[in-house]
C-alpha positions in Angstrom: 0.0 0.0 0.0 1.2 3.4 -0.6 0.4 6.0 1.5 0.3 9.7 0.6 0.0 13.2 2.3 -3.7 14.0 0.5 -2.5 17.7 0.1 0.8 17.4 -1.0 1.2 14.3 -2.6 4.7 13.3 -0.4 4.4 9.7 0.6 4.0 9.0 4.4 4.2 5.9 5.3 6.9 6.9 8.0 5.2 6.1 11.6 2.2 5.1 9.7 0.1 2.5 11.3 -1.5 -0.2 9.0 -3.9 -3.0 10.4 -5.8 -5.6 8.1 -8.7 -7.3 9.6 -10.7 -10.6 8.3 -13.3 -12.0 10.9 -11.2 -12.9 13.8 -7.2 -12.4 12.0 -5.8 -9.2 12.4 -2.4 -7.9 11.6 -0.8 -4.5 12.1 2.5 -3.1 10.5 4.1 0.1 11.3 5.9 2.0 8.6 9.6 2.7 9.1 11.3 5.9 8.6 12.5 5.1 4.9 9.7 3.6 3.3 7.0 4.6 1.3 5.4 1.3 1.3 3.0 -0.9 4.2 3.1 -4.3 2.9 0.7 -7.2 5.1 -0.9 -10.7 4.7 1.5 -12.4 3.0 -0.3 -15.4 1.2 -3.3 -14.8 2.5 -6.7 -14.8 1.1 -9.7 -13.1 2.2 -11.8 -10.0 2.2 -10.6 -7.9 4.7 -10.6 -3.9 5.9 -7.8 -2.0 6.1 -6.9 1.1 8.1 -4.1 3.1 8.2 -3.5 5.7 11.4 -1.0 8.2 11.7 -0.6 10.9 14.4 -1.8 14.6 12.8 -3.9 13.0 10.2 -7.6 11.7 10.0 -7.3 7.6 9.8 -8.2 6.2 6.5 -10.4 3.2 5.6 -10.9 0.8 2.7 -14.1 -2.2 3.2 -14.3 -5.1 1.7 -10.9 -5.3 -0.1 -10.7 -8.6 -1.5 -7.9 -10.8 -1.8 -7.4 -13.8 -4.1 -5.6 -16.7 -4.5 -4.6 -19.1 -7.7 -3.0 -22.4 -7.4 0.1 -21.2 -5.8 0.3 -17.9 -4.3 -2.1 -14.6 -3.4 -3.1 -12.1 -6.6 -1.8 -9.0 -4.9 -3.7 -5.9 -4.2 -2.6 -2.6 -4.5 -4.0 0.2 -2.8 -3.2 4.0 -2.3 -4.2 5.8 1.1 -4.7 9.2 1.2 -3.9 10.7 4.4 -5.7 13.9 5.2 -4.4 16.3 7.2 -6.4 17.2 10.9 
């Protein structure tokens, strides 16, 4: 997932707080200070909704994103949050 600053565009996934939910699994990943990237559920197939939290901007969330799988391995998803500033 790439996350962005809505207004300017500057990605901000430093301290960023991602967490992917499907019924009763949940997973969290905090972005680190050089990345632009939040990567989570490795091989893992579902439907699940993601959030992404960071301090000074509103949280963002995406329902129902839906992950799939072929014979040997997950299709991935990508995704682009847009962090809006509080």
């Amino acid at each position: 997932m790439l996350v962005v600053d809505a207004d300017s565009g500057v990605p901000s996934a430093s301290g960023a707080t991602m967490t992917l939910r499907e019924g009763t699994y949940v997973e969290s990943t905090i972005g680190r200070e050089d990345g632009s990237l939040l990567v989570g559920a490795p091989e893992r197939a579902g439907t699940y909704t993601v959030t992404v939290a960071r301090s000074g901007f509103h949280t963002w969330v995406q329902t129902d994103v839906v992950v799939t799988a072929d014979e040997c391995h997950v299709q991935t998803v990508s995704l682009r949050a847009q962090l809006e500033s509080i």
